[in-house]
C-alpha positions as CSV (number, residue, x, y, z in Angstrom):
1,X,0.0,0.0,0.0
2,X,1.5,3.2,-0.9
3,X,1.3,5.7,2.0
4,X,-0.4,9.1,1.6
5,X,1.8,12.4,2.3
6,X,0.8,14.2,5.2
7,X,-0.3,17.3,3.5
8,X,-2.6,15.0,1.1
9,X,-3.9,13.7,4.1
10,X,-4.4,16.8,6.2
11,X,-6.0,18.7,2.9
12,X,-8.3,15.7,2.8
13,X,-9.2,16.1,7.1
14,X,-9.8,20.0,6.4
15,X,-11.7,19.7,3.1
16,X,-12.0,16.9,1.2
17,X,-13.6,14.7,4.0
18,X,-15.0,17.5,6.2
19,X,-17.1,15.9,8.6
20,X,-19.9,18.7,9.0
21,X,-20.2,19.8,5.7
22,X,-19.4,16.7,3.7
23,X,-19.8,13.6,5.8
24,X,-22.2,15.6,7.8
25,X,-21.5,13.9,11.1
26,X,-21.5,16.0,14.6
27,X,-24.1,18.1,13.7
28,X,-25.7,18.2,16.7
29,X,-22.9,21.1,18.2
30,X,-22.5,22.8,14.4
31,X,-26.5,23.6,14.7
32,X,-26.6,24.5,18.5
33,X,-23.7,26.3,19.0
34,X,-23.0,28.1,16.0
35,X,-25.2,31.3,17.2
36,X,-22.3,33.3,18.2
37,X,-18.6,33.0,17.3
38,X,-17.0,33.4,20.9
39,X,-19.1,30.0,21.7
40,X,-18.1,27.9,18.3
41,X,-14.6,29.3,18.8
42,X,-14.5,27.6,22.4
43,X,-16.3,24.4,21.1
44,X,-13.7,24.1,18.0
45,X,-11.2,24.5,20.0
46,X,-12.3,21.7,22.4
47,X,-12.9,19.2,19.5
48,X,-9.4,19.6,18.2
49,X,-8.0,18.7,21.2
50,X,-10.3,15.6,21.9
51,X,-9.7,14.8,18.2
52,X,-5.8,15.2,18.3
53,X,-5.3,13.0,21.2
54,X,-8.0,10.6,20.5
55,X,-6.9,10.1,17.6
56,X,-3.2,9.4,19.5
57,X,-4.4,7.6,22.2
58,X,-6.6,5.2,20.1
59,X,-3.5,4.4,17.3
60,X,-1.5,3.1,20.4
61,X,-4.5,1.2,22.2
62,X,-5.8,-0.6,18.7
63,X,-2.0,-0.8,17.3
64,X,0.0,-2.3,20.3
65,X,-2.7,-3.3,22.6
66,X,-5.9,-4.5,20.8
67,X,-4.3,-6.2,17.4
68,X,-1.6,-8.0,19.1
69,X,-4.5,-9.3,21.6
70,X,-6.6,-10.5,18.3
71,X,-9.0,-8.3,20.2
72,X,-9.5,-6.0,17.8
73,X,-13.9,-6.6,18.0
74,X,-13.4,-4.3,21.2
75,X,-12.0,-1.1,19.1
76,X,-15.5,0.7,19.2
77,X,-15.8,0.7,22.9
78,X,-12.2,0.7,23.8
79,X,-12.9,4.3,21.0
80,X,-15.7,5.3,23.2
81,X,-14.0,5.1,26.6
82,X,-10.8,6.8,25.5
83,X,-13.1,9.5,23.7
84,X,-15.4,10.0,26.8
85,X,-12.2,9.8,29.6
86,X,-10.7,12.9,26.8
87,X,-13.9,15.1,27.2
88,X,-14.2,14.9,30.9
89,X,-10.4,16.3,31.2
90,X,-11.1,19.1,28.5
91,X,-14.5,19.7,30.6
92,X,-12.6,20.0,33.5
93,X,-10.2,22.3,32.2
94,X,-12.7,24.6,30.7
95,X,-14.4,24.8,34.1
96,X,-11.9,25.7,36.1
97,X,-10.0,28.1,33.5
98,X,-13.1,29.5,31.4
99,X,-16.2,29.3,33.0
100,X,-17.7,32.0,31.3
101,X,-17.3,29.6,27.6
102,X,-18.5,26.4,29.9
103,X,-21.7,28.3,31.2
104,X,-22.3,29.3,27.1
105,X,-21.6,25.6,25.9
106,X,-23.7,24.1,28.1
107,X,-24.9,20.7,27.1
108,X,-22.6,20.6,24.4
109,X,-19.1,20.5,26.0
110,X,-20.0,17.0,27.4
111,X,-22.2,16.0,24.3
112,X,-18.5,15.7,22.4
113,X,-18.5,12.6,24.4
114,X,-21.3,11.1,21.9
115,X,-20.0,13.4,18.7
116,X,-20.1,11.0,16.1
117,X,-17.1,13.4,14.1
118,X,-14.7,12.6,16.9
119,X,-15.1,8.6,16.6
120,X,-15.4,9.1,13.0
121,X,-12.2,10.1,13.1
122,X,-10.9,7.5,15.3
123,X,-12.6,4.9,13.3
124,X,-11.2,6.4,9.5
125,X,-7.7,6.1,10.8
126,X,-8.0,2.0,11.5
127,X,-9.8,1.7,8.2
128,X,-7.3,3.5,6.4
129,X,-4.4,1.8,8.3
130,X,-2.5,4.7,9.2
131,X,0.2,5.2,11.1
132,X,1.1,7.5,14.4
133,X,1.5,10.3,12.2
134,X,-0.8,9.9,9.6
135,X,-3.2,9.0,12.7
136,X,-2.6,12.6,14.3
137,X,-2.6,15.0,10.8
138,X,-5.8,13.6,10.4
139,X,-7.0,13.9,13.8
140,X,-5.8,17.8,14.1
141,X,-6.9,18.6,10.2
142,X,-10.5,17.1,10.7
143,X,-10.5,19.4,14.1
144,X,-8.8,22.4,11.8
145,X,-12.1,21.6,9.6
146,X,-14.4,21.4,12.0
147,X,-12.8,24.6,13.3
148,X,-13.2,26.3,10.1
149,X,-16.7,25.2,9.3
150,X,-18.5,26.2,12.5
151,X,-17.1,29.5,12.6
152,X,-17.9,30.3,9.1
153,X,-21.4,29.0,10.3
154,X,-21.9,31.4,13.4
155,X,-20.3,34.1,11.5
156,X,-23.1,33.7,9.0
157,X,-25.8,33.8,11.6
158,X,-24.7,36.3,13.5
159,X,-24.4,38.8,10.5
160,X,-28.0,37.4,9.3
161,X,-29.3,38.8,12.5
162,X,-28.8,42.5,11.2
163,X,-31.3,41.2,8.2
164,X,-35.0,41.3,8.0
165,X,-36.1,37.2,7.8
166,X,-39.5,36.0,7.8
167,X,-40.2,34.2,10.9
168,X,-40.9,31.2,9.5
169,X,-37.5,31.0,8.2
170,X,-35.8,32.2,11.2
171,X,-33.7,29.8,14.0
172,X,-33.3,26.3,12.9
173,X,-35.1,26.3,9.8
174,X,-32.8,29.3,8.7
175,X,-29.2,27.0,10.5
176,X,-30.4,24.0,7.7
177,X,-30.5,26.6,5.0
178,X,-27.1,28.2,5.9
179,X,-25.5,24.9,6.0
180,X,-27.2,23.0,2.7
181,X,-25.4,26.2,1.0
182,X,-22.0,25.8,2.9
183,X,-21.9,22.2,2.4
184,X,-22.8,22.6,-1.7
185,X,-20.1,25.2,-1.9
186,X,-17.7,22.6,-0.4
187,X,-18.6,19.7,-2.2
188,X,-18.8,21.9,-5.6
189,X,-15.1,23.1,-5.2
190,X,-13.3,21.0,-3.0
191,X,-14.3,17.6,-4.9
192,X,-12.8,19.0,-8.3
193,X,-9.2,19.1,-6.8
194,X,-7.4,15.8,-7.3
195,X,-5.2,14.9,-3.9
């Protein structure tokens, strides 16, 4: 198998494979915490972390730990628990250090815990078979695109609250429409470049 450069890789983690726009996974935080950028700023920053060092921690666990076992039907949980013990430190941290950006998270600091992006990420880096640090560029670039994603997101709604919307349109109905044109834009220009 040939092995992919890191910046193919980490182009594909930012764009090519963005998991909001394109593999639309973790939606749950892009939609309810994109209404201002101070919050999505904190919650990007959260998920790269969690995805950086899960994606670390879980190369090492599946790699030297679960393979040489033959246990490798325990990856998803084993996944789960490194993801979870990950969000509890950064929750923690946030707490202690910021408690003004954990009071305007709210549910959604801990609700990384269940972000189907983060164990997405995880899970692509067994399937693909890379290694430590192929593992990591794609950890950090999928975070990077996360990162740039939901704060194009809440820059869009924040601005679109200085416009006159129909209230049928306005709050979630108005998020769906925002993202269905991000996530065209994405798939439109970012599919045509060969990697």
């Amino acid at each position: 198998m040939v092995e992919k450069a890191l910046f193919a890789i980490f182009m594909e983690g930012v764009f090519i494979k963005n998991f909001l726009l394109i593999q639309f996974l973790g939606l749950c935080s892009f939609v309810g915490v994109t209404k201002d950028v101070k919050s999505a700023a904190g919650m990007s920053g959260a998920v790269i972390f969690v995805m950086a060092m899960a994606a670390s921690v879980s190369y090492f666990l599946y790699t030297y730990i679960l393979e040489p076992a033959k246990m490798e039907f325990l990856g998803l949980i084993s996944f789960i628990v490194v993801i979870a013990a990950l969000v509890q430190l950064v929750e923690f941290v946030v707490r202690k250090n910021i408690p003004a950006l954990y009071r305007s998270l709210g549910i959604y600091l801990p609700l990384i815990t269940t972000n189907c992006a983060v164990l997405g990420v995880v899970l692509l880096n067994v399937l693909s078979e890379y290694n430590f640090l192929q593992s990591l560029t794609f950890g950090v670039a999928a975070g990077f695109g996360y990162t740039i994603v939901m704060l194009m997101m809440a820059g869009i709604r924040e601005r679109s609250t200085l416009v006159n919307i129909p209230s049928s349109v306005r709050g979630l109905p108005q998020a769906f429409i925002i993202a269905t044109m991000l996530s065209m834009a994405f798939v439109n220009y970012f599919w045509v470049i060969p990697i």
